[in-house]
N, C-alpha and C positions, 0 to 999 in steps of 0.2 A: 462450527457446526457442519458448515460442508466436507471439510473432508472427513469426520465422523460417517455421514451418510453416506461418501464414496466409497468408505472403508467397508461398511455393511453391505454395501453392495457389489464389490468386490465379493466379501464372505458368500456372501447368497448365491453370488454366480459359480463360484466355485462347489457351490455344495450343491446347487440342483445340478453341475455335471456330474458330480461323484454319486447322487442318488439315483439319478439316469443311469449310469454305466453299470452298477449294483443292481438294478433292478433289470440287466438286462443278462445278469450272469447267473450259470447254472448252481442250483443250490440240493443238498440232500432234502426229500420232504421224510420228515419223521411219523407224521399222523395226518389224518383229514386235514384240522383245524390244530395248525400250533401257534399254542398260545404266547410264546417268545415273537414269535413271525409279527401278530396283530400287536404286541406292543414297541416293537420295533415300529411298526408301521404310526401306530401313535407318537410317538414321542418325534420322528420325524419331522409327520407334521405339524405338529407341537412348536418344533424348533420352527420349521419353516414360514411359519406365518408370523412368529415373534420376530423375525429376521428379516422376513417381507417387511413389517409394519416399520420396524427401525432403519432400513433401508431407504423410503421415502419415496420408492416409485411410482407407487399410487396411491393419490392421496384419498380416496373414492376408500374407507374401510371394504363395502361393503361389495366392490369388485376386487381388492383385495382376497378376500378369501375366499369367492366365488372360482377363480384364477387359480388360489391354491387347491381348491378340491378339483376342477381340472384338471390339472395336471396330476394328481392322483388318480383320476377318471381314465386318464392317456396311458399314463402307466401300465395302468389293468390292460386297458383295448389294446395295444401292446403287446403285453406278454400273453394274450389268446395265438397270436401269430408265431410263437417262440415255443420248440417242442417242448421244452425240459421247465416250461411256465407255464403257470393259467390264471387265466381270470379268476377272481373271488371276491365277490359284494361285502363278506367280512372283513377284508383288505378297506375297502372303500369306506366301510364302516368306518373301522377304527383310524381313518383317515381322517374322515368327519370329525370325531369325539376331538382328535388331537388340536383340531381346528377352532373348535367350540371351546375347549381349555384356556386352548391361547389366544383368543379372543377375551374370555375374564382375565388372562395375566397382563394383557396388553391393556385394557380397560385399569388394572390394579399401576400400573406403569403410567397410566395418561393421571391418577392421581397425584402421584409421587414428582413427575416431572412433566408440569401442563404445558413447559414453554418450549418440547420436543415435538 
């Protein structure tokens, strides 16, 4: 089981660099609100908090995903500082929903395997 959990976390460290470094790179905006962008940003954190949870860093759910919309949070604050970036709450949004998803898949996952 541990090295399962070092393996996820392994992943996790690897992917919140690669989301970091993405998120600090210049992008074309095609409209206001594009809606590719916001489900990019969902499914993200989607993955992120399933990957948090299997990981086993904290065991607190509910600092868990407080932690991951943080850093969601930072992202934004962030790219306010970065010309060719900008904040936007519908970012943050759809950061949330991602989190609240994966929160029910992760709840469907504590069914299926109680002894993880």
């Amino acid at each position: 089981m541990q090295l399962i959990q070092y393996s996820f976390r392994l992943i996790l460290v690897i992917s919140i660099l690669l989301i970091s470094i993405l998120s600090i790179q210049e992008i074309e905006v095609q409209s206001s609100v594009n809606f590719s962008d916001k489900l990019l940003h969902f499914f993200c954190f989607l993955y992120l908090t399933i990957l948090s949870w299997l990981s086993r860093i904290i065991y607190k759910e509910l600092w868990l995903y407080v932690i991951v919309l943080a850093y969601g949070i930072l992202i934004e604050i962030i790219q306010i500082y970065i010309p060719y970036r900008s904040f936007e709450f519908l970012d943050i949004f759809a950061d949330f929903l991602g989190i609240l998803v994966g929160i029910f898949f992760i709840n469907f996952l504590k069914d299926l395997y109680p002894n993880y």
